[in-house]
C-alpha positions in Angstrom: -22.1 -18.5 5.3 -19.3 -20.8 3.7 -18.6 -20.8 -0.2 -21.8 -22.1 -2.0 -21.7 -23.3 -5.6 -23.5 -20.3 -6.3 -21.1 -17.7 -5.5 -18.3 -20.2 -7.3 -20.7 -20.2 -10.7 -21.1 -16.6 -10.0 -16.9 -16.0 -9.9 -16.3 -18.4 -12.9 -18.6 -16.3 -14.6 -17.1 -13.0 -13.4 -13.7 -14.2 -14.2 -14.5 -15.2 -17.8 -15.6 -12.0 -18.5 -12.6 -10.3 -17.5 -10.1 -13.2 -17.7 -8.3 -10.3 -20.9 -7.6 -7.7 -18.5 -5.7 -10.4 -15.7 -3.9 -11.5 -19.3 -2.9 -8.1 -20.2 -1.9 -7.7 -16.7 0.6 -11.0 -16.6 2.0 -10.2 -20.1 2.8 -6.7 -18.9 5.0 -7.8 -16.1 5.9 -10.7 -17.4 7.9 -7.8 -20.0 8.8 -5.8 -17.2 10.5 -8.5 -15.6 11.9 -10.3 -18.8 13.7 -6.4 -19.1 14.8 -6.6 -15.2 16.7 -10.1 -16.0 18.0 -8.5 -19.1 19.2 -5.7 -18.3 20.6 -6.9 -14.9 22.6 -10.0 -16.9 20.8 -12.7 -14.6 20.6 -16.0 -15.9 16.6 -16.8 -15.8 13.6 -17.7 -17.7 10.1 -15.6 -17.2 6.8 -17.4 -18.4 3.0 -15.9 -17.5 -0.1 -17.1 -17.7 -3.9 -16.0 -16.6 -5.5 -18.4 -14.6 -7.6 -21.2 -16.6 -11.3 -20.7 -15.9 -11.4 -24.3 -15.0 -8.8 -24.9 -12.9 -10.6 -21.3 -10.6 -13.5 -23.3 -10.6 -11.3 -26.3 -9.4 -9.5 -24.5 -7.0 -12.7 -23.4 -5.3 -14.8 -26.6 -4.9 -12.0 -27.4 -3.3 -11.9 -24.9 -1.1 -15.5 -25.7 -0.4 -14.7 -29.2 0.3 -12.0 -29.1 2.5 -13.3 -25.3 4.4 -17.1 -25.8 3.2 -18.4 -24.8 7.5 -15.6 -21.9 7.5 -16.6 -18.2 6.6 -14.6 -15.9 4.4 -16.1 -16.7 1.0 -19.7 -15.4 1.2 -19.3 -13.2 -1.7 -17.7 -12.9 -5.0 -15.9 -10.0 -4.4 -14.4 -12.2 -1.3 -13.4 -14.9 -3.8 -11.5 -12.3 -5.9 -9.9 -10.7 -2.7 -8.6 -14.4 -2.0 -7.4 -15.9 -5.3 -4.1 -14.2 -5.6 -2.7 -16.1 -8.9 -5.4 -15.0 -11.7 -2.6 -13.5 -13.0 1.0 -15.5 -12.2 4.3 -15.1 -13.6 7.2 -17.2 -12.8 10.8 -16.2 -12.6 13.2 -19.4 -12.5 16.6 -18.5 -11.8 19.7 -20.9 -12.4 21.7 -19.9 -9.6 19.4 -20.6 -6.6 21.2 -17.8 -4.4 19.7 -15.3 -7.5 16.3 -15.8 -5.5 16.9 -13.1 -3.2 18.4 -10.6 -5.8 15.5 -11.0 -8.0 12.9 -10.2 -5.2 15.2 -6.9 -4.4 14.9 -6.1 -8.0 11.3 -6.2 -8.2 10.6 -4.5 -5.0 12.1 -1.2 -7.4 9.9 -2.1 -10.2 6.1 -2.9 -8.6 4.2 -1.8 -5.5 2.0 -3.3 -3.1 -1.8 -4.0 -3.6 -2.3 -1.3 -1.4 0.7 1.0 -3.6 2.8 0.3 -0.9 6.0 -2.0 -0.6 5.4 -5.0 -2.5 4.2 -8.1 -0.8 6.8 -11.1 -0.2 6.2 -14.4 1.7 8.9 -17.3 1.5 7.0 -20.5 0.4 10.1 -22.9 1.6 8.5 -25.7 3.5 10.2 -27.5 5.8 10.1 -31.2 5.6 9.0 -31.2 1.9 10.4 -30.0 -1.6 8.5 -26.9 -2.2 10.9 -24.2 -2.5 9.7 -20.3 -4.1 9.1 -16.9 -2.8 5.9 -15.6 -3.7 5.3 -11.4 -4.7 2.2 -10.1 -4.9 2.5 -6.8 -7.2 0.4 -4.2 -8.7 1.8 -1.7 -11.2 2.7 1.8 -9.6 0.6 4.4 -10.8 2.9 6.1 -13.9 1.9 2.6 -15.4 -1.5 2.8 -15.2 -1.9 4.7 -18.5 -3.5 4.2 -22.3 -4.2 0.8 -22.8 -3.1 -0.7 -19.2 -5.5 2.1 -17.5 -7.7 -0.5 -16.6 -5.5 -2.6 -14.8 -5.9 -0.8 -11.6 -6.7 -2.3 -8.8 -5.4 -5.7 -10.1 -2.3 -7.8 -8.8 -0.5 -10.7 -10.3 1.3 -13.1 -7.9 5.0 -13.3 -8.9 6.6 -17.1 -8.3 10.7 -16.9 -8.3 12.6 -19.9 -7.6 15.5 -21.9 -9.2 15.1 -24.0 -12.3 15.6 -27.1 -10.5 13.7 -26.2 -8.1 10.5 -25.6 -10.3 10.9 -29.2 -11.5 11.0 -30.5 -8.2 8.0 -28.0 -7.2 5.7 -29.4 -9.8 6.0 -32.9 -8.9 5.9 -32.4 -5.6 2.3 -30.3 -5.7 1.3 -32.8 -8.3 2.2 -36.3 -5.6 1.4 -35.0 -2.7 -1.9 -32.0 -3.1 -3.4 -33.6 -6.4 -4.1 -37.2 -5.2 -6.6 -38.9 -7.2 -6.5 -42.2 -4.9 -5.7 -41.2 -1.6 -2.4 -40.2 0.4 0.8 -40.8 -0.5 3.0 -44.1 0.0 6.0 -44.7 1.7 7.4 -45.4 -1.7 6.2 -42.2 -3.1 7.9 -40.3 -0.4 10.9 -41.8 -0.3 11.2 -41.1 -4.4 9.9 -37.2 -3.4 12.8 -37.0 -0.6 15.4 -38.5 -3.3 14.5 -36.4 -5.7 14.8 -33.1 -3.3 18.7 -34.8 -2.6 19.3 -34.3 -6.2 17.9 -30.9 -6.8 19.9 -29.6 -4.1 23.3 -31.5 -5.4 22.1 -30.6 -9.4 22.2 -26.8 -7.7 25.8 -27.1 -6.4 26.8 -28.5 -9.9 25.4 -25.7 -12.0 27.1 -23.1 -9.7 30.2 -24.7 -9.7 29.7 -25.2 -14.2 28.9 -21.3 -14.1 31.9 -20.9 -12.3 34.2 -22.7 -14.0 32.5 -21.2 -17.3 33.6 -17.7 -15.7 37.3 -19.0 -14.5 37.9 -19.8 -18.6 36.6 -16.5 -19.7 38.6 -14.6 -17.3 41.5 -15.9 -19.0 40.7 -14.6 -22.4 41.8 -12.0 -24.2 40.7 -9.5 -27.3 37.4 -8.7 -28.1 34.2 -9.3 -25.7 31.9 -11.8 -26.9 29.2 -11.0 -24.8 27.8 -9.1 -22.4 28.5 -11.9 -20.1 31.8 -12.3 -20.8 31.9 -8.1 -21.0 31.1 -8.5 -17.1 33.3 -11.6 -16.2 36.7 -9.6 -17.6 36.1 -6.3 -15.8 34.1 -6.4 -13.0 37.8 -7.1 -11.0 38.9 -4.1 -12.2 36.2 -2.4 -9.7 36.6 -4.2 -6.2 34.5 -1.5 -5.1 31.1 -2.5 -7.3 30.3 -6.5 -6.3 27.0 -6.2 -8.2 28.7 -5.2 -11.4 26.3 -6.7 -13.6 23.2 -4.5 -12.3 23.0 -2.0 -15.1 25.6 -3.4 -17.2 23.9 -4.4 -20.8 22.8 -0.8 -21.7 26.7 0.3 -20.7 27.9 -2.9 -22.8 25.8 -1.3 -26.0 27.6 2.0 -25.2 30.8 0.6 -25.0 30.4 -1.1 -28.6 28.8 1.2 -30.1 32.3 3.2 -29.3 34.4 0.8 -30.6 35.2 0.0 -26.8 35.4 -3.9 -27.2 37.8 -5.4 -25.2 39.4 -4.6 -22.4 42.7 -3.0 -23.9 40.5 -0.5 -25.3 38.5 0.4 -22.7 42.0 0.5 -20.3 43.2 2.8 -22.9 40.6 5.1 -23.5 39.1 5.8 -20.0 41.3 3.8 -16.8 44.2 5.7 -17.0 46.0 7.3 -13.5 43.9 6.3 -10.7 40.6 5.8 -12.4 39.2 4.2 -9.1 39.5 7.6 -6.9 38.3 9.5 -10.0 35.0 6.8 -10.5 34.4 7.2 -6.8 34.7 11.0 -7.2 32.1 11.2 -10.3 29.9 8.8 -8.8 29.6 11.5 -5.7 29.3 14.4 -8.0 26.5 12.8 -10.3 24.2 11.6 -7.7 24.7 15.0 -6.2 23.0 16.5 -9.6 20.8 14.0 -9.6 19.2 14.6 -5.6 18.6 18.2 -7.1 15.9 16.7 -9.5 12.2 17.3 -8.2 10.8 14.5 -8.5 14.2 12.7 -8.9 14.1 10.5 -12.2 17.6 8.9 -11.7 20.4 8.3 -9.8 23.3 6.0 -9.8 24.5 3.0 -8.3 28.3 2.7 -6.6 28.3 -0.7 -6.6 27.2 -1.6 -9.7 28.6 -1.0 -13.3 28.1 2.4 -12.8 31.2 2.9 -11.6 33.0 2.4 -15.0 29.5 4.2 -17.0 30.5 7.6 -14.8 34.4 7.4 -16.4 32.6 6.8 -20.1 30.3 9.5 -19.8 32.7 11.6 -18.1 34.6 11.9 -21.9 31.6 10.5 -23.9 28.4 12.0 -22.2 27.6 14.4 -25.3 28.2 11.2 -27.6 25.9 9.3 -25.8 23.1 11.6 -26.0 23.7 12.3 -29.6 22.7 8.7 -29.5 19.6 8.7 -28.2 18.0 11.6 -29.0 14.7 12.6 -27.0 11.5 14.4 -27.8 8.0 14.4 -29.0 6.9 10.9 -29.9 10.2 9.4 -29.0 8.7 7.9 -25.2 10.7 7.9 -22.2 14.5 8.7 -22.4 16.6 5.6 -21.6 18.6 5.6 -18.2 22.1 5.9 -19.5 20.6 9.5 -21.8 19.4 10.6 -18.5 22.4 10.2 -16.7 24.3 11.5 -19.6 22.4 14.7 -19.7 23.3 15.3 -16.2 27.0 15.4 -16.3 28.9 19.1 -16.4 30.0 19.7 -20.0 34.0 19.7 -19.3 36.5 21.1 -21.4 37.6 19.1 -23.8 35.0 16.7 -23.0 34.3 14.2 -26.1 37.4 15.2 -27.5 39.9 11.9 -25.8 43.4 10.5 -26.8 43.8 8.5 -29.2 42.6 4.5 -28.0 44.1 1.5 -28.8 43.2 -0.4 -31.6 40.4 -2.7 -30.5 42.1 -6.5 -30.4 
């Protein structure tokens, strides 16, 4: 039996009805992912949306049309196995060589429909413009509680691809599978294949602007402006962490909140002797204390900017956690309080030379 206009009336209907719950759904990762970006200092923009009602009801007459003698959608639970975007967020990077960091990222944040690994297929097609990777996610189960308890079983299709590329996407689905008057000219494809020349050239430039951007800061000296610019003038004083912006904007917060603004004041107060042997040492020594959690809640990251948080929490951990106190109505303690909590009190921990002035 193909897909009737019954069973499409039927799903429309069925949709509608629960249309809130895919809503809740795409807002809910679209936060979870706006807070991955954040906190990993990616340059991005996240948007969400739950799938008109209209534009389901499109989707399947033309389904119907082009597959009408095919089986597959005899029921409406089939047609709710098969639509994957009823709830769709977007993820559009600047950089497009972020694609594959932000699909890493998000493998630790969601699981699979089935709770496993999360589903990933590259969308690149050769030939034409298209360029995204598709994730289909569901929220692990320590989620699934209150007021998003009803969002089991649900999953929300997760598009990343480069800003430019999205452009270049949405023309390209709106030329060549939305044609109101036939196929596509010769003229039409020739502007399409231009247009893909530019996105790809438009991409070298903004790496290259980012680049340059990151060359000038470098160069700068005094206080930190950003956390940007935090990452830009230390990461090359750690060789050993090349993804030193994962986990850096919470440690940038720390940092301030210390009065450990630039980097003369953090060389002063925490890189002194050989800083690198003793962040590779601490690094060992807290993931050790972390493997002996059951379940383990936390652990840390060598080649990320957890190799400068150990050396500020190996003088400041009791400082830190003073800071964010935990308890009773206060919800789940942030990652740098849990790390903090698991460093060995040292003698005359907290208690550090005098710094230099910030400049």
């Amino acid at each position: 039996m193909a897909l009737s206009e019954q069973v499409i009336s039927e799903s429309v209907d069925r949709y509608w009805r629960e249309r809130d719950r895919y809503l809740k759904l795409a807002t809910f990762v679209a936060d979870k992912c706006q807070e991955m970006i954040e906190t990993g200092l990616l340059r991005a923009t996240v948007s969400f949306r739950a799938k008109d009602t209209e534009r389901l009801r499109g989707k399947l007459r033309k389904q119907a049309r082009l597959h009408g003698e095919e089986p597959g959608l005899e029921t409406v639970d089939d047609v709710f196995a098969w639509v994957s975007d009823l709830a769709g967020v977007r993820i559009a990077t600047y950089l497009e060589r972020d694609r594959a960091v932000v699909v890493d990222r998000l493998r630790s944040i969601f699981v699979g429909p089935e709770g496993q690994e999360i589903d990933v297929e590259v969308k690149d097609r050769p030939g034409e413009l298209y360029r995204a990777t598709h994730c289909q996610v569901a929220l692990p189960p320590e989620a699934l509680v209150g007021t998003y308890e009803n969002l089991s079983g649900l999953t929300c299709e997760i598009q990343v691809c480069s800003l430019l590329a999205h452009v270049s996407n949405e023309i390209d689905h709106d030329v060549r599978y939305k044609p109101m008057m036939g196929p596509i000219s010769d003229n039409e494809a020739e502007l399409l294949d231009a247009l893909g020349n530019l996105t790809v050239s438009g991409e070298v430039i903004v790496k290259a602007i980012i680049e340059a951007q990151e060359q000038r800061q470098s160069a700068i000296v005094g206080e930190f402006q950003n956390e940007y610019d935090f990452v830009v003038r230390m990461r090359g004083k750690f060789p050993g962490a090349p993804n030193f912006a994962d986990h850096a904007y919470q440690l940038y917060e720390e940092l301030l909140a210390l009065r450990l603004n630039s980097p003369a004041a953090i060389d002063a107060a925490l890189l002194d002797g050989d800083y690198l042997a003793r962040s590779s040492q601490l690094l060992q020594d807290l993931q050790s204390t972390c493997e002996t959690d059951n379940p383990v809640v936390v652990t840390v990251d060598p080649g990320s900017s957890d190799a400068l948080l150990v050396l500020l929490l190996e003088r400041y951990a009791r400082q830190i956690e003073e800071r964010h106190p935990a308890g009773r109505g206060r919800g789940r303690p942030s990652r740098i309080r849990s790390l903090a909590t698991r460093v060995p009190r040292r003698s005359g921990q907290d208690k550090t030379r005098a710094r230099a002035p910030a400049t």
